[in-house]
VOPAGU-2260 file (C-alpha; in pm, 1 decimal, decimal comma):
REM VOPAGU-2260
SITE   aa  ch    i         X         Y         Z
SITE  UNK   A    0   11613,1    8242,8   10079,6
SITE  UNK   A    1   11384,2    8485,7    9953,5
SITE  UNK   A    2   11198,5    8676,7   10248,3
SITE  UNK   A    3   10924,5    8955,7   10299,9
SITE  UNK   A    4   10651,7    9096,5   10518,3
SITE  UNK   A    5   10422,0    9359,8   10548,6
SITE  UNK   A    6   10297,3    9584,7   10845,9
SITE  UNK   A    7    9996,7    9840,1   10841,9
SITE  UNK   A    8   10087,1   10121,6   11039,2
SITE  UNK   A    9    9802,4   10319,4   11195,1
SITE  UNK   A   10    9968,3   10653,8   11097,6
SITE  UNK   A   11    9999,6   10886,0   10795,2
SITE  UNK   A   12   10271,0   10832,8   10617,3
SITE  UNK   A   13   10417,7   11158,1   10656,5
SITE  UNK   A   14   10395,0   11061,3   10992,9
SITE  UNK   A   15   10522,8   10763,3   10991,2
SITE  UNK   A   16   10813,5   10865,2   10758,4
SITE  UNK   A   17   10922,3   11135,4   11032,9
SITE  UNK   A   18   10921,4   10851,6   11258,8
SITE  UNK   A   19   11144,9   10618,0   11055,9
SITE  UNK   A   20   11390,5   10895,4   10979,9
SITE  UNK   A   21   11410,5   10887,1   11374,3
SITE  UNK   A   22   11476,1   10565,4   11380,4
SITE  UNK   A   23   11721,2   10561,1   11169,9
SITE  UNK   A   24   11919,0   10867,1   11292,0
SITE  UNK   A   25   11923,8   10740,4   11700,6
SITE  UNK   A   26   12019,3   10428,2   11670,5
SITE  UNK   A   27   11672,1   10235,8   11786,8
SITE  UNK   A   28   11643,7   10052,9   11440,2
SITE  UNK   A   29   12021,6    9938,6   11486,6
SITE  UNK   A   30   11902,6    9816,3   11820,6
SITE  UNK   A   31   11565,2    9650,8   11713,6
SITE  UNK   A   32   11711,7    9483,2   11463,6
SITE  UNK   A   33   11975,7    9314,7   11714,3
SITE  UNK   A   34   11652,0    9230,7   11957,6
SITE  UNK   A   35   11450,6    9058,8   11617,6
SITE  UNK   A   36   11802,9    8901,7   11575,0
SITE  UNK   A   37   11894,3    8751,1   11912,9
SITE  UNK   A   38   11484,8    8645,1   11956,0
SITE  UNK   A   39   11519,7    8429,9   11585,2
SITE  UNK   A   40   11850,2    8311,1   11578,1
SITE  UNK   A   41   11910,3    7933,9   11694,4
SITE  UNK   A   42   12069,3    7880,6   12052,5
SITE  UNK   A   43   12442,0    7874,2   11978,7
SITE  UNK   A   44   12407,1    8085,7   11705,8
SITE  UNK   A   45   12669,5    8372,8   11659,1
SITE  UNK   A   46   12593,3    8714,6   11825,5
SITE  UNK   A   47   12497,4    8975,0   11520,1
SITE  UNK   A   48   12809,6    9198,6   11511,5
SITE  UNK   A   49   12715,6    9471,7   11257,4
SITE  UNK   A   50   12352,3    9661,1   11132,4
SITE  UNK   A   51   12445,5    9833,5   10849,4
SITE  UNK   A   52   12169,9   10094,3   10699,2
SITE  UNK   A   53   12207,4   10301,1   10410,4
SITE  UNK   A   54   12056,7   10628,5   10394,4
SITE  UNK   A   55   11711,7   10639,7   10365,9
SITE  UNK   A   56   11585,8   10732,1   10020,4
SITE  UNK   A   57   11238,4   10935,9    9978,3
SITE  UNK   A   58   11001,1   10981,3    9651,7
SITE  UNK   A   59   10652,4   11154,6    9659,2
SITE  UNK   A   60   10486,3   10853,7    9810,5
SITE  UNK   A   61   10777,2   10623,5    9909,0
SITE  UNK   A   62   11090,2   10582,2   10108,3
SITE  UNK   A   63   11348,4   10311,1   10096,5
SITE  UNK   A   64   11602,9   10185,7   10324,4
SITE  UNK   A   65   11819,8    9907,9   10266,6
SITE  UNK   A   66   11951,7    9730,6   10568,5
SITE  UNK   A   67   12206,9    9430,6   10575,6
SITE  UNK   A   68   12294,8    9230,6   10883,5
SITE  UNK   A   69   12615,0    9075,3   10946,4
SITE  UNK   A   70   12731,0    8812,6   11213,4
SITE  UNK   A   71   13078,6    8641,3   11237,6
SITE  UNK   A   72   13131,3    8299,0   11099,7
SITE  UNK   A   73   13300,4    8049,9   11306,3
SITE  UNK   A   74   13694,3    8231,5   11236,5
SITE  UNK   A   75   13537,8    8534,6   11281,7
SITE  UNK   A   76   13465,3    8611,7   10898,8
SITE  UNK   A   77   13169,6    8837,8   10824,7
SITE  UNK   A   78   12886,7    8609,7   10739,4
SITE  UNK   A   79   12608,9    8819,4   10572,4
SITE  UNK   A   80   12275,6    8735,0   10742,7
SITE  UNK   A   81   11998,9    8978,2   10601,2
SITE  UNK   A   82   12017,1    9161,5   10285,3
SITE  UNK   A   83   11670,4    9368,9   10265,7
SITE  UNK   A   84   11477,8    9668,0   10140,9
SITE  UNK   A   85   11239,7    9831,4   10414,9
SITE  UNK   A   86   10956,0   10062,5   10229,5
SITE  UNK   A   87   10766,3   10249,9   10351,6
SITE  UNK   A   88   10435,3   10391,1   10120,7
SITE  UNK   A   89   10085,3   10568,2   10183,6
SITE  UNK   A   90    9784,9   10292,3   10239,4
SITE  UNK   A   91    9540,7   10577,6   10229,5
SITE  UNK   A   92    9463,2   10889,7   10464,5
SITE  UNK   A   93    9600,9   10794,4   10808,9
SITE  UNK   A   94    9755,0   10492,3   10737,3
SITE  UNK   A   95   10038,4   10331,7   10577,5
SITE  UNK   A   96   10250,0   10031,7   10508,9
SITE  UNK   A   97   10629,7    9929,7   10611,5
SITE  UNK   A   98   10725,3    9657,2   10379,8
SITE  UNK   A   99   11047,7    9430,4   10403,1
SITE  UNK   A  100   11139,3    9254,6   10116,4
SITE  UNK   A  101   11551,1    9073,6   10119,9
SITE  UNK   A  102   11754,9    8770,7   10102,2
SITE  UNK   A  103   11772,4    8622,8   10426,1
SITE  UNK   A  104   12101,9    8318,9   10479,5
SITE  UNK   A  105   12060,2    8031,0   10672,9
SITE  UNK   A  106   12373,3    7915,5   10816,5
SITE  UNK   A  107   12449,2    7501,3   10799,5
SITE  UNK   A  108   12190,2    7364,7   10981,4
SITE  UNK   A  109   11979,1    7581,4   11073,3
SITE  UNK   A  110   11572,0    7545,6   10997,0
SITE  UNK   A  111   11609,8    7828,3   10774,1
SITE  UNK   A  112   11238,4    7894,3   10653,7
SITE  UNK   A  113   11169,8    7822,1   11060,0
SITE  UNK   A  114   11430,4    8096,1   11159,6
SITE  UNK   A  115   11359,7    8348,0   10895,1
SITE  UNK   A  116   10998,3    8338,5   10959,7
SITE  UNK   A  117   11015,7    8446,4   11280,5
SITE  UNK   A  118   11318,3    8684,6   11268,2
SITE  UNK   A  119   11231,0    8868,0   10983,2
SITE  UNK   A  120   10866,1    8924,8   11139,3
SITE  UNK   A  121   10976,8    8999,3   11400,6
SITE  UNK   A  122   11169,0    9260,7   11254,5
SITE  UNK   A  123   10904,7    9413,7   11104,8
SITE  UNK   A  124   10687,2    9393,8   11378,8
SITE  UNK   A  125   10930,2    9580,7   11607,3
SITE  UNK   A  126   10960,9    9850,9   11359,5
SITE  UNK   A  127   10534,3    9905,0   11356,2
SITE  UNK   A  128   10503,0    9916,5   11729,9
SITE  UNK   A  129   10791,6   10142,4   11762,3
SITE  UNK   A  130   10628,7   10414,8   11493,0
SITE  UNK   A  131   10284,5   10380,2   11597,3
SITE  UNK   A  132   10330,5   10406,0   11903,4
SITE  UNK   A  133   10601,6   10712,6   11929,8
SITE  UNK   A  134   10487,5   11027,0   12077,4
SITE  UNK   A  135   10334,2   11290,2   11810,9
């Protein structure tokens, strides 16, 4: 299913952009994306095994970074989870906005809108706290 969100950071984007290169480079986004991950998934629900980000792509005005999530299928197979596009752009002076737009799978039986909901946002959520609230 088709998924995005949107989060108004309280930062400039150059700013936040520093921030998200940081993020990126130290491993916290691999971790915050297992956290938005284990907090979503359904009880039962395989462990995520692999964050894969791409390098992060700037314009004047706009930076892209395309993340996938994997977990294991039930013979260990890597089952694609999240398949997304995190941009970041300027929302005026001082502020800007983190954007997540993907292709989220369900597995079998899982309340799919339900769990994508409230991974993905929390996701992006995550993400917003962690760059408005780093130290200058």
């Amino acid at each position: 299913m088709f998924v995005s969100d949107v989060a108004a950071l309280g930062v400039s984007f150059d700013i936040a952009l520093a921030r998200l290169v940081a993020l990126t480079g130290n491993g916290m986004l691999t971790r915050l994306s297992a956290d938005a991950y284990a907090v979503g998934a359904p009880a039962g629900s395989p462990w995520m095994t692999m964050s894969c980000l791409r390098d992060l792509i700037t314009r004047p005005d706009r930076a892209v970074l395309v993340v996938r999530w994997e977990t294991g299928d039930l013979i260990g197979e890597p089952f694609p989870v999240l398949d997304a596009d995190l941009t970041l752009t300027p929302a005026g002076p001082g502020a800007a906005l983190l954007r997540l737009a993907g292709v989220y799978r369900a597995r079998t039986g899982e309340a799919g809108h339900q769990v994508a909901t409230v991974t993905i946002g929390g996701f992006l959520s995550r993400i917003a706290e962690t760059i408005t609230a780093a130290a200058g």
